[in-house]
Backbone bond lengths (Angstrom), bond angles and torsions (degrees), N, CA, C in turn:
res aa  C-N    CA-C-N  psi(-1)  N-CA   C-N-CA  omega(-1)  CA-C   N-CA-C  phi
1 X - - - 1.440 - - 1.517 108.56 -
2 X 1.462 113.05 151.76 1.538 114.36 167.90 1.261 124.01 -76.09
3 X 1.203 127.51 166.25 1.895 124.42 177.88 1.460 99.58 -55.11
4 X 1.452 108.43 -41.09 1.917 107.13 -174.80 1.210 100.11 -47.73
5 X 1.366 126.87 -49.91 1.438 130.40 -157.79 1.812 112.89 -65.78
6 X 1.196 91.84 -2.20 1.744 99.18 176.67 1.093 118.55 -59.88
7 X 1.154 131.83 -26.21 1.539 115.35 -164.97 1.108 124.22 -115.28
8 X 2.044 110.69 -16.34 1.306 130.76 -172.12 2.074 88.87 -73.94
9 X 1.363 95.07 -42.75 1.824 100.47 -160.54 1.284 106.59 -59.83
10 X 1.958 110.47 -45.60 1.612 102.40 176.35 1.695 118.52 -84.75
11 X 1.559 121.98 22.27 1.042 113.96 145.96 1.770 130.04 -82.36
12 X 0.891 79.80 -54.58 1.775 116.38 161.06 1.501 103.93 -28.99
13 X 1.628 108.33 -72.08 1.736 108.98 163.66 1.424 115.69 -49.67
14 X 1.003 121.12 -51.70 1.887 121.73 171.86 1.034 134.29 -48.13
15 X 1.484 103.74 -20.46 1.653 120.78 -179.64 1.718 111.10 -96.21
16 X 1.332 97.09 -33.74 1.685 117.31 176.18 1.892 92.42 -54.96
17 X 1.199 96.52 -81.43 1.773 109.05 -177.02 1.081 116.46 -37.63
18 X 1.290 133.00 -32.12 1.538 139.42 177.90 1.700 103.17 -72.15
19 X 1.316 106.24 -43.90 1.381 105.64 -166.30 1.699 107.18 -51.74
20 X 1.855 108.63 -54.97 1.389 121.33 156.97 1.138 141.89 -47.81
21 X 1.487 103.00 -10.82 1.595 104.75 172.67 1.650 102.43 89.10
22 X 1.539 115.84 27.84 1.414 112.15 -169.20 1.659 90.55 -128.11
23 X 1.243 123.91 163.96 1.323 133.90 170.85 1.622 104.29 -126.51
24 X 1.421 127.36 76.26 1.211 119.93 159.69 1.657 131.19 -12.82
25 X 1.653 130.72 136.37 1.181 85.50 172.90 1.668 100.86 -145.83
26 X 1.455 150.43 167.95 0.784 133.14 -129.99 1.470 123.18 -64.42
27 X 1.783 126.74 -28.53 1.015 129.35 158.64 1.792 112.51 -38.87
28 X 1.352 109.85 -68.76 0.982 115.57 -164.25 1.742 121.61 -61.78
29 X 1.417 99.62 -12.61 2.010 108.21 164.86 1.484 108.56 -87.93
30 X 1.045 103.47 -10.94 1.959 103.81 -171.81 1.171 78.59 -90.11
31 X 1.411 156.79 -80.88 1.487 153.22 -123.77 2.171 92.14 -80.76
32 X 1.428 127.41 -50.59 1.570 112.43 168.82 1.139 109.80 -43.28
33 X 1.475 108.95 -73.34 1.680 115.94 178.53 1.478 123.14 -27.78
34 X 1.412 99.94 -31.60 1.644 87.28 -178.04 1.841 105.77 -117.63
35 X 1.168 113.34 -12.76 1.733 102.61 143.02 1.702 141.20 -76.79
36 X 1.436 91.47 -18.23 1.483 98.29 160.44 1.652 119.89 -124.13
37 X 1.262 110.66 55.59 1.693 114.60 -170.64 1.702 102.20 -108.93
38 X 1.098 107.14 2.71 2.048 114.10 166.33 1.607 110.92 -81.53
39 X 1.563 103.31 -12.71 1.149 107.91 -170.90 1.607 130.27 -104.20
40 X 1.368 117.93 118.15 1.318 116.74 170.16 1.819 124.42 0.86
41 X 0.933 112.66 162.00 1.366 110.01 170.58 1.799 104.08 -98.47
42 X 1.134 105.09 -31.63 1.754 136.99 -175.37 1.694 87.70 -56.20
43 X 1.183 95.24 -58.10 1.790 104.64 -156.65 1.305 113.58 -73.03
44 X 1.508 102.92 -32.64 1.579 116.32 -177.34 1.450 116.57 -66.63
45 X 1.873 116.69 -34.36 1.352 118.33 -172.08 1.621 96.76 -97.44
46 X 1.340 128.32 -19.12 1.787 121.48 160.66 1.488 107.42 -44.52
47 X 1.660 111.13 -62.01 1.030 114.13 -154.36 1.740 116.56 -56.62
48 X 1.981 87.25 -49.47 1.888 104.67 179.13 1.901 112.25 -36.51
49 X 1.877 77.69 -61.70 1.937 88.27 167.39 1.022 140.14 -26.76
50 X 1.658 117.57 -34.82 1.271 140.53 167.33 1.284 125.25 -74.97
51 X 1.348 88.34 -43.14 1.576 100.87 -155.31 2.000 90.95 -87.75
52 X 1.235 110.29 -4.58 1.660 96.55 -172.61 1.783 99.21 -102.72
53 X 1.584 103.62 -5.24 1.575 88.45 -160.13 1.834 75.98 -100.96
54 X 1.311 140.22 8.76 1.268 126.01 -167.91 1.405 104.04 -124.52
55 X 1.441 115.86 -45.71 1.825 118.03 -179.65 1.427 126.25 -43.40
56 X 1.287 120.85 148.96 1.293 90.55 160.99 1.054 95.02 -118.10
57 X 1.380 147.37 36.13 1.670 138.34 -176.78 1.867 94.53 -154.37
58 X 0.938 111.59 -170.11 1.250 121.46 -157.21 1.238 83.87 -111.27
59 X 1.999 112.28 130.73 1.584 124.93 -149.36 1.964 100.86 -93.57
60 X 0.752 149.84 100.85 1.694 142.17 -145.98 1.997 70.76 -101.68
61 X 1.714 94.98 149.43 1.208 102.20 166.67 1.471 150.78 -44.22
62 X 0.897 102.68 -5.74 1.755 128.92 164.36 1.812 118.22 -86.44
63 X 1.086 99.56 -9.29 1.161 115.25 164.93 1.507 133.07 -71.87
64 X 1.677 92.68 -59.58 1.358 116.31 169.43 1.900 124.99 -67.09
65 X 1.958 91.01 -27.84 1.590 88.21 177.55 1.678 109.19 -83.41
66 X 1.226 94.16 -3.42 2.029 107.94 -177.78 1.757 95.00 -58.96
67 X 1.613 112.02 -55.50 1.138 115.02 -178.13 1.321 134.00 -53.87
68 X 1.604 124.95 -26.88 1.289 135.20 155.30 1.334 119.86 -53.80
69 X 1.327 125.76 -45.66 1.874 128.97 166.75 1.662 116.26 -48.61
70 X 1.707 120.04 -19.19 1.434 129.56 165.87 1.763 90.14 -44.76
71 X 1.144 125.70 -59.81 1.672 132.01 -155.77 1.095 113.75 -65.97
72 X 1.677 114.54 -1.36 1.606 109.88 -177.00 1.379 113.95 -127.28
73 X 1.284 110.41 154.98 1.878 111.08 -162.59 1.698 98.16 -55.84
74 X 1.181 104.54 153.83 1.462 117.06 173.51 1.709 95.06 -82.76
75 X 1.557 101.49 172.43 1.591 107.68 173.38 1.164 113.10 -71.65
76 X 1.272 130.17 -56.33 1.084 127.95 168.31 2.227 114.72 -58.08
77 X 0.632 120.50 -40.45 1.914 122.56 149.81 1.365 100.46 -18.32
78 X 1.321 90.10 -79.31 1.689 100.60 -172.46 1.786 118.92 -77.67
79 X 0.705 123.13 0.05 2.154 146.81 151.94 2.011 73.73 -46.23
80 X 1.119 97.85 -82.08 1.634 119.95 -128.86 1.867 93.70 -68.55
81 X 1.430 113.54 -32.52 1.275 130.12 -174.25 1.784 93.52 -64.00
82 X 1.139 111.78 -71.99 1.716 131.21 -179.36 1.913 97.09 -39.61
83 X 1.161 112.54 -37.34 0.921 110.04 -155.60 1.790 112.98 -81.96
84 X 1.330 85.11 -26.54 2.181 102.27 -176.11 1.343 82.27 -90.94
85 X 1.472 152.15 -35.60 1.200 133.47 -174.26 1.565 117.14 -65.19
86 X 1.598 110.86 -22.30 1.481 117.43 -177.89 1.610 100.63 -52.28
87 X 1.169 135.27 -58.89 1.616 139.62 -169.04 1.808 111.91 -34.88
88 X 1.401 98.41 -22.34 1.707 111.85 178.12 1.370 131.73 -90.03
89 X 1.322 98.10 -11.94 1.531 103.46 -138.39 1.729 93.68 -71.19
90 X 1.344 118.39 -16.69 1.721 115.26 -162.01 2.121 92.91 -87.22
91 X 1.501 124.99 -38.48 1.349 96.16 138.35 0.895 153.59 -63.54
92 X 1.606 126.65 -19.55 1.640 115.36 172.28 1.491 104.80 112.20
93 X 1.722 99.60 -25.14 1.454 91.04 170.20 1.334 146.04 -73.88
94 X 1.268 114.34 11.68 1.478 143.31 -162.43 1.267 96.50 -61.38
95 X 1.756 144.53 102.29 1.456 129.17 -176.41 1.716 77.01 -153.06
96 X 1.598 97.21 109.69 1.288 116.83 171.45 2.025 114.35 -66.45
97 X 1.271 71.04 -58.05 1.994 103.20 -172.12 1.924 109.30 166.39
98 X 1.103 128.88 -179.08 1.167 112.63 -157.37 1.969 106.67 -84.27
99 X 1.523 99.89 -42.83 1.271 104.01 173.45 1.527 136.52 -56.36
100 X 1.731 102.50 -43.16 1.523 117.71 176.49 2.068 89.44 -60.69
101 X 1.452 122.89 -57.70 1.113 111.42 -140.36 1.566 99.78 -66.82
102 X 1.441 119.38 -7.84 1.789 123.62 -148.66 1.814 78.32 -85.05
103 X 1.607 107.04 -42.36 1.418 97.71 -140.80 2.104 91.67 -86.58
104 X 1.090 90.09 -10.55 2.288 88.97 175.53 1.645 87.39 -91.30
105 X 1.044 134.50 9.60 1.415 123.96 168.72 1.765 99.42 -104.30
106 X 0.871 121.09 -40.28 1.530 131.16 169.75 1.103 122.26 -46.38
107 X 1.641 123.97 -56.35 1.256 137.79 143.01 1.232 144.33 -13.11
108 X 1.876 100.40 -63.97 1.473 123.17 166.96 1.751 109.43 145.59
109 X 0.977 102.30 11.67 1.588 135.86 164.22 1.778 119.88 67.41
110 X 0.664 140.09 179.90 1.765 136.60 -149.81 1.887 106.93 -67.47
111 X 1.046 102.69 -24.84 1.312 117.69 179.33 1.802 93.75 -64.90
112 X 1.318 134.69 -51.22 1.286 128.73 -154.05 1.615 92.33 -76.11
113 X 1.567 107.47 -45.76 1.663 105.15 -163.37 1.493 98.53 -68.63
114 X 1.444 126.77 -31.32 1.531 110.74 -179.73 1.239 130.38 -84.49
115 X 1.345 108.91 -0.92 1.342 120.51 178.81 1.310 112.81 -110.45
116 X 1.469 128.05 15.93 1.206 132.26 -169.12 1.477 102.15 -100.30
117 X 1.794 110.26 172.63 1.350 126.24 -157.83 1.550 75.88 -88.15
118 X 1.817 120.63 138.13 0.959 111.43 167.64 2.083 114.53 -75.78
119 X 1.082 106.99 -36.92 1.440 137.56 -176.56 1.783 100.99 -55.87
120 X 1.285 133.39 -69.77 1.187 141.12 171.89 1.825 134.67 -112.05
121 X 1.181 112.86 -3.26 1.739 111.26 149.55 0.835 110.41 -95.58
122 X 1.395 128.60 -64.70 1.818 148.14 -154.04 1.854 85.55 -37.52
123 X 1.061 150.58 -66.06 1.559 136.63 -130.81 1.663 83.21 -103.99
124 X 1.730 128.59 -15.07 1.479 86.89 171.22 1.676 113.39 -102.74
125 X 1.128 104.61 3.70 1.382 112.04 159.27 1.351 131.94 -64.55
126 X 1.583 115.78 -33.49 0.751 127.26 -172.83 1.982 112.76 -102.14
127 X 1.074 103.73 -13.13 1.473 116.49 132.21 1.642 134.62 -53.66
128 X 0.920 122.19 -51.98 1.306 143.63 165.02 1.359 101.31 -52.51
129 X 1.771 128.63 -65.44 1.175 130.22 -168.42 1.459 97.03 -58.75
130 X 1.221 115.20 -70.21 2.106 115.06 173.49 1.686 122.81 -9.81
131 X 1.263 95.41 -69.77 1.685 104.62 170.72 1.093 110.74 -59.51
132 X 1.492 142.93 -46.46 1.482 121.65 -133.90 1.504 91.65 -103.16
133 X 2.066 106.12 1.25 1.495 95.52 -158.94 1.603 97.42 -102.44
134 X 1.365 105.85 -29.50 1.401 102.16 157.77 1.713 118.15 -70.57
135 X 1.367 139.41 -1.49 1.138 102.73 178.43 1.544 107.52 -86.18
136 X 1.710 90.19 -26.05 1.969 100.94 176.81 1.405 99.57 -56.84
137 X 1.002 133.18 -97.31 1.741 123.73 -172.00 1.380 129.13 -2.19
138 X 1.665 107.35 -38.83 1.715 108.75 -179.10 1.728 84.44 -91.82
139 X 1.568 130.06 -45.84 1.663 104.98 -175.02 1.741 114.73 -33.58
140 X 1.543 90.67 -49.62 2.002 98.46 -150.68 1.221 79.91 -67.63
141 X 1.414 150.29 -36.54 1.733 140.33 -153.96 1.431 105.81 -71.96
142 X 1.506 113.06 -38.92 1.578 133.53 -158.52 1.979 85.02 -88.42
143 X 0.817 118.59 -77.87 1.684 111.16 173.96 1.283 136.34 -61.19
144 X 1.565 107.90 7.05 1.084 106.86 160.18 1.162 120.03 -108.26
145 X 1.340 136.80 -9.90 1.382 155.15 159.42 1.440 114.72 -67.12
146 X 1.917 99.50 -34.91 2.173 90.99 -173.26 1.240 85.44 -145.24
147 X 0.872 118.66 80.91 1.987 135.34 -173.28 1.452 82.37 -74.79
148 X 1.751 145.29 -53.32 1.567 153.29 -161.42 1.934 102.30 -65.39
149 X 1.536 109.88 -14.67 1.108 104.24 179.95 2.053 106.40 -154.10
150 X 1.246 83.05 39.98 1.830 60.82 -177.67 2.098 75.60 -161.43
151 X 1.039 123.06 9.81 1.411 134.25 178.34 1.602 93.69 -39.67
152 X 1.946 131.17 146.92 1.150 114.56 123.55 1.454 147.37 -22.12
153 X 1.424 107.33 133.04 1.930 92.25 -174.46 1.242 89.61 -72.95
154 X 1.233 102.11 -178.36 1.670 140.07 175.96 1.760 98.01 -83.58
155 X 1.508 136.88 99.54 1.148 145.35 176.21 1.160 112.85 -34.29
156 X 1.257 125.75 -44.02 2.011 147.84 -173.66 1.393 71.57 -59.20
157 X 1.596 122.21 -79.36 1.843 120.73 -121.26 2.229 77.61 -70.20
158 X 1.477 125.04 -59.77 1.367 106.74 -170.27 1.265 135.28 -51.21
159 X 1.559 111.59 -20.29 1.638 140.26 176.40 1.817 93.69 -68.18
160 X 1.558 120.55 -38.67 1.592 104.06 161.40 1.042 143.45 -60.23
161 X 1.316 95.11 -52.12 1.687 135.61 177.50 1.891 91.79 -37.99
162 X 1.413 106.80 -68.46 1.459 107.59 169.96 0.892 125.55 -6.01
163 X 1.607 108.85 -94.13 1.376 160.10 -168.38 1.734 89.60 -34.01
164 X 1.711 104.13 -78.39 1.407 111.70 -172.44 1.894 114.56 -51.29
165 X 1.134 110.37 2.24 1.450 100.07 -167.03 1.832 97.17 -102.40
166 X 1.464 103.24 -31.34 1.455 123.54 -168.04 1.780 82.02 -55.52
167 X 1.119 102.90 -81.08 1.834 131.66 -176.61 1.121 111.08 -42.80
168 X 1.911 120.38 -1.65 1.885 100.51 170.86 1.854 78.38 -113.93
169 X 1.133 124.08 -13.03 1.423 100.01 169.00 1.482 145.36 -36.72
């Protein structure tokens, strides 16, 4: 949001809190404001909109960023996405999106899921794909929010990290 957007949002919060029987008070608009300040002003009063005709408690900002994850494939979404991409995989053209494709590369990549027993691999593979695809979803969320502290390492510096752990064994 912009600085303009300051005053419409902590009314907006005041009106939310009233609805609950809560009186926001200035601590407590500085701490939204600055967990939801990436966010539109547009997006912020969609979301409230929602979130006031659906809550039954007063929505704390984790609430509202809950509502942004609606926009992204479910695991199973992306099961089914991974899964229409198998028909490609012997061209190369297999490009899910960047995340689905990282995590069927994680796996053992489109080649394993299309060549698998549908009857007895296919469902623990596709187990495998479930987990690893939710843990990617909270990585990219967590690094994309604090890229200054949640960045990929440097492959070299973990390829040490290794090395030295092998060698105090």
């Amino acid at each position: 949001m912009e600085p303009a957007d300051g005053q419409r949002f902590r009314d907006l919060l005041r009106g939310m809190g009233r609805l609950y029987g809560q009186e926001p008070d200035a601590l407590v608009l500085d701490a939204y404001w600055l967990a939801l300040g990436d966010w539109s002003y547009a997006e912020f009063e969609d979301a409230a909109r929602h979130l006031m005709a659906t809550a039954k408690y007063m929505p704390r900002p984790a609430d509202f960023n809950a509502l942004r994850k609606a926009a992204e494939p479910t695991s199973s979404e992306a099961w089914e996405i991974a899964l229409a991409n198998c028909t490609t995989w012997r061209t190369g053209n297999s490009q899910a999106g960047d995340r689905i494709d990282r995590v069927v590369s994680s796996i053992g990549g489109y080649y394993v899921i299309a060549m698998a027993d549908q009857q007895h691999d296919l469902p623990h593979i596709q187990r495998r794909f479930l987990a690893a695809y939710e843990t990617q979803t909270d990585v990219d969320r967590v690094r994309a929010s604090l890229p200054q502290i949640a960045a990929p390492r440097d492959r070299a510096m973990v390829g040490r990290f290794s090395h030295a752990l092998k060698v105090m064994r």
